[in-house]
mmCIF file of the N, C-alpha and C atoms, coordinates in Angstrom:
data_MODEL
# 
_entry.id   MODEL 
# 
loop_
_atom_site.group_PDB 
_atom_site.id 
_atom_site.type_symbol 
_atom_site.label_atom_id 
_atom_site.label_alt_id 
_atom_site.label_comp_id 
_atom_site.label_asym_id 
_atom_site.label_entity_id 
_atom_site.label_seq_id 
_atom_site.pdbx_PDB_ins_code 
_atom_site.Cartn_x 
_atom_site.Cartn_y 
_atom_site.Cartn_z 
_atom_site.occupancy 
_atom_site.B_iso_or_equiv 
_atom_site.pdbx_formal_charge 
_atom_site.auth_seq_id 
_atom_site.auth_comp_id 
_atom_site.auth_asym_id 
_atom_site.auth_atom_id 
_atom_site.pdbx_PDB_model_num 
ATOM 1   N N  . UNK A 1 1  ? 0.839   -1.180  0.000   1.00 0.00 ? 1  UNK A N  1 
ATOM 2   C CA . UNK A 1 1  ? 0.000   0.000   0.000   1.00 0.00 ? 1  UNK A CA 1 
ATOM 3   C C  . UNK A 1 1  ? 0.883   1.242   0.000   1.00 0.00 ? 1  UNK A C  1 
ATOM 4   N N  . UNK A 1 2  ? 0.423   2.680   -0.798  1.00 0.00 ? 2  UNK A N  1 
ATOM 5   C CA . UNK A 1 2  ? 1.200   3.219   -0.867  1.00 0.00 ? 2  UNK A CA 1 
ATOM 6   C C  . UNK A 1 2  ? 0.848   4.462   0.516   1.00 0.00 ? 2  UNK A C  1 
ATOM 7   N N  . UNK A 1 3  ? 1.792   5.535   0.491   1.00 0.00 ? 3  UNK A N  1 
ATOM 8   C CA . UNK A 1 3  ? 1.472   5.732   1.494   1.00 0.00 ? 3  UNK A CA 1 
ATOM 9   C C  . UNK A 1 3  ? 0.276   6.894   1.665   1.00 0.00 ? 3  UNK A C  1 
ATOM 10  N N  . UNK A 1 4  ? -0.142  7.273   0.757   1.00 0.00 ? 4  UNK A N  1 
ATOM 11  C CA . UNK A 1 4  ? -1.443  8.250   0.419   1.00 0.00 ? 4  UNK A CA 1 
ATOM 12  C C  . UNK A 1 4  ? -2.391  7.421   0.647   1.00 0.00 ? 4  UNK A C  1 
ATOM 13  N N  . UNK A 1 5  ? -2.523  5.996   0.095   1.00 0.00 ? 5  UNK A N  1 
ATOM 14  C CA . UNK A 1 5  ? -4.164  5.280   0.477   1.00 0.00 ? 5  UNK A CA 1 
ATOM 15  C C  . UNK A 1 5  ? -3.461  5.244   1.722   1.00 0.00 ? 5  UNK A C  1 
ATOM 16  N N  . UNK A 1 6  ? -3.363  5.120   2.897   1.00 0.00 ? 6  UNK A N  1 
ATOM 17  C CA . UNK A 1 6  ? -2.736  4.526   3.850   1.00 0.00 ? 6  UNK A CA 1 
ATOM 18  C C  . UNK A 1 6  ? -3.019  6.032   4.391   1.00 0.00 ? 6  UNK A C  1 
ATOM 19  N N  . UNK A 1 7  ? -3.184  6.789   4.093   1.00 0.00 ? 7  UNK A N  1 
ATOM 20  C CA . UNK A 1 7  ? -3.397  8.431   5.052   1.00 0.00 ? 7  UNK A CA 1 
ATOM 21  C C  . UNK A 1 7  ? -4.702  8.505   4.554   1.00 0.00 ? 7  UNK A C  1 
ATOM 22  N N  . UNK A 1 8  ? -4.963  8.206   3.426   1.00 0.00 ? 8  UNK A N  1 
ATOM 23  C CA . UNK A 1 8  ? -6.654  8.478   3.071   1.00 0.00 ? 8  UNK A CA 1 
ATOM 24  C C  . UNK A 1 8  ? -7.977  7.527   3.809   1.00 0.00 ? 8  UNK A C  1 
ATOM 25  N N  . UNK A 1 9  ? -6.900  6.284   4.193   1.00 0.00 ? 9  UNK A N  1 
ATOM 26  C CA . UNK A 1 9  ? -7.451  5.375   4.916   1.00 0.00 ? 9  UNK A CA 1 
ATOM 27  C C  . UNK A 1 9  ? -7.508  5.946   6.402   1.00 0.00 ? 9  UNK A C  1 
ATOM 28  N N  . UNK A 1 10 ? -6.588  6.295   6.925   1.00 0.00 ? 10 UNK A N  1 
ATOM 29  C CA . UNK A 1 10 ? -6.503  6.600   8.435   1.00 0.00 ? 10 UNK A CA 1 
ATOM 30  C C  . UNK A 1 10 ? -7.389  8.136   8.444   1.00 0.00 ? 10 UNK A C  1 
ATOM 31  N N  . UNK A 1 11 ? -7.827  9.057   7.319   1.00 0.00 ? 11 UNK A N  1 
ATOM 32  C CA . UNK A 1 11 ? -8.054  10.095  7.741   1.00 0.00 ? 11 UNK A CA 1 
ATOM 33  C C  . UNK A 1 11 ? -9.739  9.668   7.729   1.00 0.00 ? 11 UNK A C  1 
ATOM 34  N N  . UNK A 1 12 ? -9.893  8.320   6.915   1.00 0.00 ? 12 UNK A N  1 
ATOM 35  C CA . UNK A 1 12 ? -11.426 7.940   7.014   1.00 0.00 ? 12 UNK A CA 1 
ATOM 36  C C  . UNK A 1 12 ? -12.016 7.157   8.437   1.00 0.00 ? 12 UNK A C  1 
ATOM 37  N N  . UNK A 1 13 ? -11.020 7.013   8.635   1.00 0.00 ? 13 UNK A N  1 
ATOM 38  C CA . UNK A 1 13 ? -10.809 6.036   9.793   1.00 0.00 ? 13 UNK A CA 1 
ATOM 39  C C  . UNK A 1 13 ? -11.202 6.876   11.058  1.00 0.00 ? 13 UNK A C  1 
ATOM 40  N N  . UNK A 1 14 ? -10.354 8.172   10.912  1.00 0.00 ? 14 UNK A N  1 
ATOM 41  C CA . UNK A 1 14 ? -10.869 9.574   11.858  1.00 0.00 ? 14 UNK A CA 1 
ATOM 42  C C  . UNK A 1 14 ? -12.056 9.967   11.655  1.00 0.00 ? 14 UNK A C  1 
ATOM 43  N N  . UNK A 1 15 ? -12.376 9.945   10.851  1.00 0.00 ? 15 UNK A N  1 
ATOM 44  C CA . UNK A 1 15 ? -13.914 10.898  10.197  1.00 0.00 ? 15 UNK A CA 1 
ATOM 45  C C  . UNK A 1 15 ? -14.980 9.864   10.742  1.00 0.00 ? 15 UNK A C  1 
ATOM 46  N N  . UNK A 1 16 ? -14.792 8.297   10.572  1.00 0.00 ? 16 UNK A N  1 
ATOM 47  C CA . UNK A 1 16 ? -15.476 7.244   11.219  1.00 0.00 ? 16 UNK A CA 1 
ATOM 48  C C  . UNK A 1 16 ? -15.488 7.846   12.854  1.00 0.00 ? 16 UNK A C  1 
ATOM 49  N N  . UNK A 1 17 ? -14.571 7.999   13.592  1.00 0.00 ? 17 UNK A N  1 
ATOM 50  C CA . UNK A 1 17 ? -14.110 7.718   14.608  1.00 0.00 ? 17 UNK A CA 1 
ATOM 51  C C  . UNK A 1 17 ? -14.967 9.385   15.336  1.00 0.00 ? 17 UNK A C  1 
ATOM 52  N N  . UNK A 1 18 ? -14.744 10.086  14.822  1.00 0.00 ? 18 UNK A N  1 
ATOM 53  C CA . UNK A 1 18 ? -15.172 11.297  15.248  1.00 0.00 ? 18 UNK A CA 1 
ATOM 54  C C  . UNK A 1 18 ? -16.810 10.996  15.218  1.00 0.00 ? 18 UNK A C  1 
ATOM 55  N N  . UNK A 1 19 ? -17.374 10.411  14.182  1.00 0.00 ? 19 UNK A N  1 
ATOM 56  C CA . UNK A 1 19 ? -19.039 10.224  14.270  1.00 0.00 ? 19 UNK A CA 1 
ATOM 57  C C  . UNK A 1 19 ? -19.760 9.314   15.300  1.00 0.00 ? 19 UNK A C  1 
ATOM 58  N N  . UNK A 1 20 ? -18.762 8.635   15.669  1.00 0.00 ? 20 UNK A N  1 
ATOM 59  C CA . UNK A 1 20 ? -18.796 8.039   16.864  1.00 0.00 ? 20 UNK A CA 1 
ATOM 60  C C  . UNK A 1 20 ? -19.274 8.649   18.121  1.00 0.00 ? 20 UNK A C  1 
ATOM 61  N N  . UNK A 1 21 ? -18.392 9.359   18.570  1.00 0.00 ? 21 UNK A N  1 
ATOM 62  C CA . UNK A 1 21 ? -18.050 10.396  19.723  1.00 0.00 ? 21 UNK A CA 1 
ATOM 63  C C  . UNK A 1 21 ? -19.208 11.288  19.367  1.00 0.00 ? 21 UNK A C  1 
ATOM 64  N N  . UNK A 1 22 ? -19.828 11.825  18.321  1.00 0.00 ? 22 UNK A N  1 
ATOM 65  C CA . UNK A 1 22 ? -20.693 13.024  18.480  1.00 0.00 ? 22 UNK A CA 1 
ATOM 66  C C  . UNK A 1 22 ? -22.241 12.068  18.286  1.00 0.00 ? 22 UNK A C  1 
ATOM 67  N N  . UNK A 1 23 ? -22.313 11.081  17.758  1.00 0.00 ? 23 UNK A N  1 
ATOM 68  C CA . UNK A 1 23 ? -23.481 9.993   18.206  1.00 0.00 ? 23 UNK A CA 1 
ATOM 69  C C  . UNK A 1 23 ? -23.553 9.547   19.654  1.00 0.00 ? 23 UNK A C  1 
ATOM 70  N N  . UNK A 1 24 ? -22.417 9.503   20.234  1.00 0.00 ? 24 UNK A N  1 
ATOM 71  C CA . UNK A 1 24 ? -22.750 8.911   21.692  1.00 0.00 ? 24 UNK A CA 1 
ATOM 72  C C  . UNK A 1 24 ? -22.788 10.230  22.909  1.00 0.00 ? 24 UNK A C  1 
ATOM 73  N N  . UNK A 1 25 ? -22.619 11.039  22.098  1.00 0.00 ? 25 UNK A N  1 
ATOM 74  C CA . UNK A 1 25 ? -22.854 12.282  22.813  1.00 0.00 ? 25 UNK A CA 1 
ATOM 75  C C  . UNK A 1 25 ? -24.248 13.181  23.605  1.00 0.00 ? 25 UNK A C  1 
ATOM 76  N N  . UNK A 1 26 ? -24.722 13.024  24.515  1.00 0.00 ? 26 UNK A N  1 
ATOM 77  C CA . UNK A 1 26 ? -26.027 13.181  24.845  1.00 0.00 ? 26 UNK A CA 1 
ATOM 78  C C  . UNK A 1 26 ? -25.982 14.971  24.501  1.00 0.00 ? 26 UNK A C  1 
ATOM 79  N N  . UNK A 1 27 ? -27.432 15.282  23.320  1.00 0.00 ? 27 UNK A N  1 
ATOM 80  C CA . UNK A 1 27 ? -27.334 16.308  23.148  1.00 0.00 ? 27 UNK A CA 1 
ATOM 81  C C  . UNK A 1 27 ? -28.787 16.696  23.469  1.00 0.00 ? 27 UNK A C  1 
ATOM 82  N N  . UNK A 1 28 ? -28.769 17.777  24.162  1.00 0.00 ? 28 UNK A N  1 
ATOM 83  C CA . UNK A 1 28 ? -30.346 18.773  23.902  1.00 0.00 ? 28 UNK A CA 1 
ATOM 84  C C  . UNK A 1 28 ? -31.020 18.763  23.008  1.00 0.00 ? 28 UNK A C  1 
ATOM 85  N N  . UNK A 1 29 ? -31.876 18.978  23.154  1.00 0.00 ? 29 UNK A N  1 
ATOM 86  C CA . UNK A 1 29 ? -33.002 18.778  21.966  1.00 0.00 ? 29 UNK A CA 1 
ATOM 87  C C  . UNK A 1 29 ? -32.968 20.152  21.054  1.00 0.00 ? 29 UNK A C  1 
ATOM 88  N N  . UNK A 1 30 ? -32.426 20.728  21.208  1.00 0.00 ? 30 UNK A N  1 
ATOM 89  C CA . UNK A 1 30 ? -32.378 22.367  20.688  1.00 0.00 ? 30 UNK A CA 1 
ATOM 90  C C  . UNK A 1 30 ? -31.217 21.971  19.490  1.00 0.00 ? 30 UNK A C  1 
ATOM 91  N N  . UNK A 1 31 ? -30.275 21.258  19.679  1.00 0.00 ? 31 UNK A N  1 
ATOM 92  C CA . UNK A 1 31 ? -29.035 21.116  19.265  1.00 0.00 ? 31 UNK A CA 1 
ATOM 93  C C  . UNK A 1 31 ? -29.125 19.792  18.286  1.00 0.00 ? 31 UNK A C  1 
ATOM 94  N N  . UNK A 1 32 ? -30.154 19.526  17.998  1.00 0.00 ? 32 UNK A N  1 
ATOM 95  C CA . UNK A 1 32 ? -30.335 17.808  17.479  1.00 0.00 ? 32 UNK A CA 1 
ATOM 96  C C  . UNK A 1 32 ? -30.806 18.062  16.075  1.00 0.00 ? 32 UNK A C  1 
ATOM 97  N N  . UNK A 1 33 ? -30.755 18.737  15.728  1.00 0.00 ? 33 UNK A N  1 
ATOM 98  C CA . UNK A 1 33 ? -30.670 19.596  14.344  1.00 0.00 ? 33 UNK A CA 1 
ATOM 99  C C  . UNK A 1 33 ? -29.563 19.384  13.937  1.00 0.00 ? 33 UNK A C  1 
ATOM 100 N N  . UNK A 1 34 ? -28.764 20.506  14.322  1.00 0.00 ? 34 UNK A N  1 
ATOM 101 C CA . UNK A 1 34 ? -27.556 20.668  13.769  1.00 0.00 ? 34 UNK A CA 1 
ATOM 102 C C  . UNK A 1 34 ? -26.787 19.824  13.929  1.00 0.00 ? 34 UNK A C  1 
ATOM 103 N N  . UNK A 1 35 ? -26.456 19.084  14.909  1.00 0.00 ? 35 UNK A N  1 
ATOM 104 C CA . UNK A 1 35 ? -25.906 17.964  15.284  1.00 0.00 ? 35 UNK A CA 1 
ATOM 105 C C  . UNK A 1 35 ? -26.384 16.697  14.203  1.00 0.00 ? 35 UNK A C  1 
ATOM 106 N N  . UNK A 1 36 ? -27.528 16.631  13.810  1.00 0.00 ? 36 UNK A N  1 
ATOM 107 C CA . UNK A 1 36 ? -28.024 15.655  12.738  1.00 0.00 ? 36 UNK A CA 1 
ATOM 108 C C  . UNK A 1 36 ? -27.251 15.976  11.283  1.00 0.00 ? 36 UNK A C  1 
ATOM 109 N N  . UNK A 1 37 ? -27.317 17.238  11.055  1.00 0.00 ? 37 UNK A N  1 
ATOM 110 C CA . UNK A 1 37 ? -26.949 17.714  10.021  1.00 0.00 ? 37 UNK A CA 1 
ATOM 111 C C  . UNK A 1 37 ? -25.181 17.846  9.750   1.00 0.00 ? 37 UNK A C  1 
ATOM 112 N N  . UNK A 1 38 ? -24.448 17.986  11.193  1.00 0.00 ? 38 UNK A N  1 
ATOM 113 C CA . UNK A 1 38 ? -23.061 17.585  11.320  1.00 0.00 ? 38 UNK A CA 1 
ATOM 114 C C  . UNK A 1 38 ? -22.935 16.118  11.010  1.00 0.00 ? 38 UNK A C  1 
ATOM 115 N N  . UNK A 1 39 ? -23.522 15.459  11.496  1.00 0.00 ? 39 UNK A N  1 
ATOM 116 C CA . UNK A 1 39 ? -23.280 14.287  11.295  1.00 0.00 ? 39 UNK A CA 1 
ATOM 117 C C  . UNK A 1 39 ? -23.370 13.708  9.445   1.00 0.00 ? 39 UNK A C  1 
ATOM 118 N N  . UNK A 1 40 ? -24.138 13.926  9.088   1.00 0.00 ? 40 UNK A N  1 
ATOM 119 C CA . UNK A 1 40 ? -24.904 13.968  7.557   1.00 0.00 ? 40 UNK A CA 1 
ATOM 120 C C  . UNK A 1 40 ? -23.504 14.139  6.715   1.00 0.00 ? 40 UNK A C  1 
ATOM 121 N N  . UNK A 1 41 ? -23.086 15.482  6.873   1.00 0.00 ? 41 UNK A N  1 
ATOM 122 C CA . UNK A 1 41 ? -21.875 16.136  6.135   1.00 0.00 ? 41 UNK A CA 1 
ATOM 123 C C  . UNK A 1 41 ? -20.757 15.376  6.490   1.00 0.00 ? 41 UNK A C  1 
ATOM 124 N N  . UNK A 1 42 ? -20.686 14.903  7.944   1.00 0.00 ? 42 UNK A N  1 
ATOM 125 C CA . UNK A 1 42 ? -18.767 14.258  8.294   1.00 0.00 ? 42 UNK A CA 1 
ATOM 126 C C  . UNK A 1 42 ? -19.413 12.469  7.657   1.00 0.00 ? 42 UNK A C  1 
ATOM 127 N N  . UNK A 1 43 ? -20.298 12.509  7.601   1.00 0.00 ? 43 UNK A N  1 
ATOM 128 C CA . UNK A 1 43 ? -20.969 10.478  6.680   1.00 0.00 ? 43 UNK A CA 1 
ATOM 129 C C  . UNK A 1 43 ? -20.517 10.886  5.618   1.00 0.00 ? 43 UNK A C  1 
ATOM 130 N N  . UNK A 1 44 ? -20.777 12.027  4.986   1.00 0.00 ? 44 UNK A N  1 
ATOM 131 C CA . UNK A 1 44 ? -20.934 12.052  3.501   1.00 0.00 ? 44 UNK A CA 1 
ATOM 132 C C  . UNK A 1 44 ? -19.149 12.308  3.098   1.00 0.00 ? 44 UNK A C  1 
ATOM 133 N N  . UNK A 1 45 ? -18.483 12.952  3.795   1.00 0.00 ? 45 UNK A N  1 
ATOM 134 C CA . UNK A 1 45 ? -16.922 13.259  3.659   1.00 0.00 ? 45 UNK A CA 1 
ATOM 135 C C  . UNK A 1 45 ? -16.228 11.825  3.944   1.00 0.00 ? 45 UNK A C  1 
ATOM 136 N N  . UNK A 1 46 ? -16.880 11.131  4.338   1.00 0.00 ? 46 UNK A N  1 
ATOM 137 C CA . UNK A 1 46 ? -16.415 9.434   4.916   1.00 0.00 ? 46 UNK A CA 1 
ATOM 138 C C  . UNK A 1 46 ? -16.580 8.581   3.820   1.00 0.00 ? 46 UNK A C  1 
ATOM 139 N N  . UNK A 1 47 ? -17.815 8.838   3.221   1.00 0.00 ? 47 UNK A N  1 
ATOM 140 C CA . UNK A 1 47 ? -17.705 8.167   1.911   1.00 0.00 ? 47 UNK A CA 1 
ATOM 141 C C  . UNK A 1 47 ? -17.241 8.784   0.606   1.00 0.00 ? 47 UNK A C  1 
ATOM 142 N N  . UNK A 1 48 ? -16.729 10.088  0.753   1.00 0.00 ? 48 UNK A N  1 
ATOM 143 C CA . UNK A 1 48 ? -15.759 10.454  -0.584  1.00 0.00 ? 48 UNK A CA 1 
ATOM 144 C C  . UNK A 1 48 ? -14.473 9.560   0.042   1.00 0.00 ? 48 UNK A C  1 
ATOM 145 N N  . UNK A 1 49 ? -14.221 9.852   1.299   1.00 0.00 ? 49 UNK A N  1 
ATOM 146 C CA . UNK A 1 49 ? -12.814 9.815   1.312   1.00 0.00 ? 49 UNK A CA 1 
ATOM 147 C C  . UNK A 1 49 ? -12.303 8.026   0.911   1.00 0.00 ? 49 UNK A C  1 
ATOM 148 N N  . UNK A 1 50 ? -13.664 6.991   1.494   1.00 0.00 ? 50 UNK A N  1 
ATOM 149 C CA . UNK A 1 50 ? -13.656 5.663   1.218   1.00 0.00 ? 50 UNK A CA 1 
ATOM 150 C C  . UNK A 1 50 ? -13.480 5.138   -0.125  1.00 0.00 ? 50 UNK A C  1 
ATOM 151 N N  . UNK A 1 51 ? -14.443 6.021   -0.833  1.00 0.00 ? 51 UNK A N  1 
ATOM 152 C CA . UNK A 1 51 ? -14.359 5.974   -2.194  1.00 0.00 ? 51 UNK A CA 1 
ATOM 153 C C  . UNK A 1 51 ? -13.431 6.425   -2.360  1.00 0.00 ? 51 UNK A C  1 
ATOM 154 N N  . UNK A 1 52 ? -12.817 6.959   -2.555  1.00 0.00 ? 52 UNK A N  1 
ATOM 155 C CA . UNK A 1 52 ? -11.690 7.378   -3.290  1.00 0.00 ? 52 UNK A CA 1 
ATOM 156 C C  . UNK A 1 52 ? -10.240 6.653   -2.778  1.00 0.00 ? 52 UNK A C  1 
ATOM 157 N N  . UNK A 1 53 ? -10.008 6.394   -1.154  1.00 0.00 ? 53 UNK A N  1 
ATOM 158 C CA . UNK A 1 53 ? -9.397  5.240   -1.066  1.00 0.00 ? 53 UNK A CA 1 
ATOM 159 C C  . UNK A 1 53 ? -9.131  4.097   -2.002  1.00 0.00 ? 53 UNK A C  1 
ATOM 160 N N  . UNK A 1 54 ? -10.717 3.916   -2.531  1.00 0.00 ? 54 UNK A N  1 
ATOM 161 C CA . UNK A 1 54 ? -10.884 2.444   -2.847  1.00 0.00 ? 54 UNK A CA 1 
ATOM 162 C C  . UNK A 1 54 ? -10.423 2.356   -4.438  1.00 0.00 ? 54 UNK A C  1 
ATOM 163 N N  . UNK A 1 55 ? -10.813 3.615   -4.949  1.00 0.00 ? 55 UNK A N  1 
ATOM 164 C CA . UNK A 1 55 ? -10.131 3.587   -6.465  1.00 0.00 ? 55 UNK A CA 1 
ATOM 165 C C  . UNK A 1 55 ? -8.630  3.421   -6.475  1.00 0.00 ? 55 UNK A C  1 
ATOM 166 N N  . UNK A 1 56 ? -8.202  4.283   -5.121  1.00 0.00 ? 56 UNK A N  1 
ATOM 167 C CA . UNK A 1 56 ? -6.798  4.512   -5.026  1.00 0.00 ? 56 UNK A CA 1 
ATOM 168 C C  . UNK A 1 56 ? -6.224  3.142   -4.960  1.00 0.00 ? 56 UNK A C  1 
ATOM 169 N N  . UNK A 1 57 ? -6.697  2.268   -4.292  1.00 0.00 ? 57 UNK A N  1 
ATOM 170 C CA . UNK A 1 57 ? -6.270  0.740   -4.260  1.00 0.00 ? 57 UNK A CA 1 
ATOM 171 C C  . UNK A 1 57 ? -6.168  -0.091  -5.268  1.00 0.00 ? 57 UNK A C  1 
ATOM 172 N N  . UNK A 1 58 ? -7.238  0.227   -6.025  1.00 0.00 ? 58 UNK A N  1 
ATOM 173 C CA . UNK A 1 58 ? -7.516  -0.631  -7.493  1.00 0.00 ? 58 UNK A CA 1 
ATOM 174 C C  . UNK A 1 58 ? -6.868  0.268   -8.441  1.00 0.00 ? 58 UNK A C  1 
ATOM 175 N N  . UNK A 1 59 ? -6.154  1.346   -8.251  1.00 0.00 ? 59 UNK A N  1 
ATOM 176 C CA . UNK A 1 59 ? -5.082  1.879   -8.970  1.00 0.00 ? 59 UNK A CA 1 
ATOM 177 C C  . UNK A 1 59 ? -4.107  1.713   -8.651  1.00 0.00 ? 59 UNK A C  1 
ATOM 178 N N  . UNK A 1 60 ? -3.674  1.073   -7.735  1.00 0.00 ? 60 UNK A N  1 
ATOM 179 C CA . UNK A 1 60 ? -2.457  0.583   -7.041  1.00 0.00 ? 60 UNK A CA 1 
ATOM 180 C C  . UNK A 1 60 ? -1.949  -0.778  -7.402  1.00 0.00 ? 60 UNK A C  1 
ATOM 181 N N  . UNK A 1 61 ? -3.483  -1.645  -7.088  1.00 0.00 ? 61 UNK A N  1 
ATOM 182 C CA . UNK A 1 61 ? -2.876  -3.130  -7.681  1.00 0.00 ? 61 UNK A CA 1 
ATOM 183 C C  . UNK A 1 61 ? -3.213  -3.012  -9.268  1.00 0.00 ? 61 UNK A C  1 
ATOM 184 N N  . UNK A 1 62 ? -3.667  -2.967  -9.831  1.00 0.00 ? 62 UNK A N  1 
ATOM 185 C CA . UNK A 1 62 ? -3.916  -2.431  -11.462 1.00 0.00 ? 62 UNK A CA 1 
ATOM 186 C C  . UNK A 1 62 ? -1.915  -2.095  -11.719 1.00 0.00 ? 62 UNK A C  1 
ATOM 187 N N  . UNK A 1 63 ? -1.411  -1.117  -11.431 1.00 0.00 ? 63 UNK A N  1 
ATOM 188 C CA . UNK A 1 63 ? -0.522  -0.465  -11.508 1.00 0.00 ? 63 UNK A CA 1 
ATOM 189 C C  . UNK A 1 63 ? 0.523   -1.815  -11.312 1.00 0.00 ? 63 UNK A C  1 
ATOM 190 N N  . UNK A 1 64 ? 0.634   -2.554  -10.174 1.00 0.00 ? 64 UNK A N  1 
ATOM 191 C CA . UNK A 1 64 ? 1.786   -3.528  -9.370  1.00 0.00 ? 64 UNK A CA 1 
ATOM 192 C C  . UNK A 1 64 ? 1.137   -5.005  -10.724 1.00 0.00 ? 64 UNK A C  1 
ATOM 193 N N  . UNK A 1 65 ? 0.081   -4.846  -10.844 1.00 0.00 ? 65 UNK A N  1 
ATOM 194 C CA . UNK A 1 65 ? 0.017   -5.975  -11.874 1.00 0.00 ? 65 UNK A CA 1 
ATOM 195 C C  . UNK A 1 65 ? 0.489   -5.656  -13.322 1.00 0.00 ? 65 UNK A C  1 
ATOM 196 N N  . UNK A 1 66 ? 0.602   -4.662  -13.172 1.00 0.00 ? 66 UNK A N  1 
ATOM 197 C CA . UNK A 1 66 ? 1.276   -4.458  -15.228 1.00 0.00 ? 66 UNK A CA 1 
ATOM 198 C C  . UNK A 1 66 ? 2.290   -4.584  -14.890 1.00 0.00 ? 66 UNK A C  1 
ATOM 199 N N  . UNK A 1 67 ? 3.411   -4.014  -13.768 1.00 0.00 ? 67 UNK A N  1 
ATOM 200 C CA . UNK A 1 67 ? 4.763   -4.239  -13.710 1.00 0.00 ? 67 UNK A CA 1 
ATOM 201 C C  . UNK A 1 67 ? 4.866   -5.422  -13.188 1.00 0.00 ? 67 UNK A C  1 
ATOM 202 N N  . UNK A 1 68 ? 4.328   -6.191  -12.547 1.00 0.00 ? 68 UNK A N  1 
ATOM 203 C CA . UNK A 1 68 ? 4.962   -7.496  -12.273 1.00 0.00 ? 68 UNK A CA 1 
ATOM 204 C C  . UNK A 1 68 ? 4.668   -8.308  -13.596 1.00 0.00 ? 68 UNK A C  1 
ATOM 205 N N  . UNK A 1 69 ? 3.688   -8.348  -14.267 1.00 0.00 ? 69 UNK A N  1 
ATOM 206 C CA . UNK A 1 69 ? 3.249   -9.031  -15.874 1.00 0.00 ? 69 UNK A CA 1 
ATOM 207 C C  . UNK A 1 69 ? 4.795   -8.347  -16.576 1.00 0.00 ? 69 UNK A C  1 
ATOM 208 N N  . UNK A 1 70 ? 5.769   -7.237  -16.858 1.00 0.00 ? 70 UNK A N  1 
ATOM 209 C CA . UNK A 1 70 ? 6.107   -6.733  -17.587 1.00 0.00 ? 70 UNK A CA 1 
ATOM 210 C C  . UNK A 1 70 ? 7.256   -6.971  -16.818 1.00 0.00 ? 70 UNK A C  1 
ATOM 211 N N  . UNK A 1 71 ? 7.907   -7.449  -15.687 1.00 0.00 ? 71 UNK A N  1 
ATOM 212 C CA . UNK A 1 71 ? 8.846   -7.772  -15.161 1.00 0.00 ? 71 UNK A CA 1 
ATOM 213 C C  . UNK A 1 71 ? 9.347   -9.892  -15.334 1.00 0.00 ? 71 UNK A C  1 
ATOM 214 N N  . UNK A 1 72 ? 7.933   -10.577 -15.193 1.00 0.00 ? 72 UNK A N  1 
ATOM 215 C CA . UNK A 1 72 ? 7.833   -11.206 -16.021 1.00 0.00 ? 72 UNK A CA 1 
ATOM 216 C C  . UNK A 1 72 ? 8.140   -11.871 -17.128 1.00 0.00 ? 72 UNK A C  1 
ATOM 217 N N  . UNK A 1 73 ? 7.849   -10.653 -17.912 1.00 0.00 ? 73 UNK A N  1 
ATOM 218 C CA . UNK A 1 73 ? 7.709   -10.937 -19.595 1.00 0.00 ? 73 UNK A CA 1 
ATOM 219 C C  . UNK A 1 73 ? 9.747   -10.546 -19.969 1.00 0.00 ? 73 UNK A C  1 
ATOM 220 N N  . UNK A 1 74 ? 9.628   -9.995  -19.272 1.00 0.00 ? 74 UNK A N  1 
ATOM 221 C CA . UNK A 1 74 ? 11.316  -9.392  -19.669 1.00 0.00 ? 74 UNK A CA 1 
ATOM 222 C C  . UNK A 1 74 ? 12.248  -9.970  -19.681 1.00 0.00 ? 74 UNK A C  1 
ATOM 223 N N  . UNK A 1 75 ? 12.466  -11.222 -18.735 1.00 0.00 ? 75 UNK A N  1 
ATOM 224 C CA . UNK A 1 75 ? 12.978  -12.217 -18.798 1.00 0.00 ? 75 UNK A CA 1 
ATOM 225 C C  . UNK A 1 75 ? 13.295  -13.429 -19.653 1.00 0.00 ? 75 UNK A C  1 
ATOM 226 N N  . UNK A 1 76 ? 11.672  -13.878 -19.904 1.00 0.00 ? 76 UNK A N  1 
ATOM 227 C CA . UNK A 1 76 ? 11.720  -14.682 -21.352 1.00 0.00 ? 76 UNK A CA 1 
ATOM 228 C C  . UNK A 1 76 ? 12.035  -13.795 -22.494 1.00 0.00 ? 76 UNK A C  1 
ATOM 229 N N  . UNK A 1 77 ? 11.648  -12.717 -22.797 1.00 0.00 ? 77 UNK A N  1 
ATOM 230 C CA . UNK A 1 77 ? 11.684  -12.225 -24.024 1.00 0.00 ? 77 UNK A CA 1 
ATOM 231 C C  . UNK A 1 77 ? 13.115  -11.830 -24.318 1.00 0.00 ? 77 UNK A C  1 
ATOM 232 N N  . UNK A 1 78 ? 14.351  -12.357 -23.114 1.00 0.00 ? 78 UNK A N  1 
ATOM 233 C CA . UNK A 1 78 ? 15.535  -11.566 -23.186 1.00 0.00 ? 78 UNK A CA 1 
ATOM 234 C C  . UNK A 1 78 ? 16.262  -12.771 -23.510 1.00 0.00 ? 78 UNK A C  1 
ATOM 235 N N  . UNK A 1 79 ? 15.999  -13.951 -22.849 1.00 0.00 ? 79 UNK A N  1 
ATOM 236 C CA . UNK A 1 79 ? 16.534  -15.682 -22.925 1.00 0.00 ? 79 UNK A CA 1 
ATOM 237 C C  . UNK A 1 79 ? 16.312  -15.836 -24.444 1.00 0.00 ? 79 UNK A C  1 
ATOM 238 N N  . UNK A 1 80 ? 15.340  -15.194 -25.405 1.00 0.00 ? 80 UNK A N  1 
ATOM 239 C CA . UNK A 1 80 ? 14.921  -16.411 -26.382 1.00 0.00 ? 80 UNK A CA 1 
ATOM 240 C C  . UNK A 1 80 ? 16.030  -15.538 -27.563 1.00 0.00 ? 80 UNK A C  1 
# 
């Protein structure tokens, strides 16, 4: 893993972690609005950041599979 999915992972990991803490948080009823609506926005920043993790991964092994196929191939094609 490189080390950007690996920070994009841990910063989703925070954004998880923080929705936590403001769900188990006993709030007033005055405040359960906005607090709903915080929550809404740091879900929705959790799933860009997941998503985009996740491409980042399948651009990663995508990437490690052409060079290992082409590391591979370099060998025979150098023997014959």
């Amino acid at each position: 893993m490189t080390s950007t999915l690996l920070r994009k992972l841990m910063v989703a990991g925070a954004i998880v972690a923080a929705l936590g803490v403001v769900a188990c948080k006993p709030k007033p009823a005055a405040d359960a609005t906005a607090a709903a609506s915080d929550a809404t926005a740091a879900a929705s920043d959790a799933a860009a950041a997941a998503s985009s993790a996740a491409a980042d991964a399948s651009a990663a092994a995508s990437s490690a599979a052409a060079a290992s196929d082409s590391a591979a191939a370099a060998p025979a094609s150098s023997a014959q």
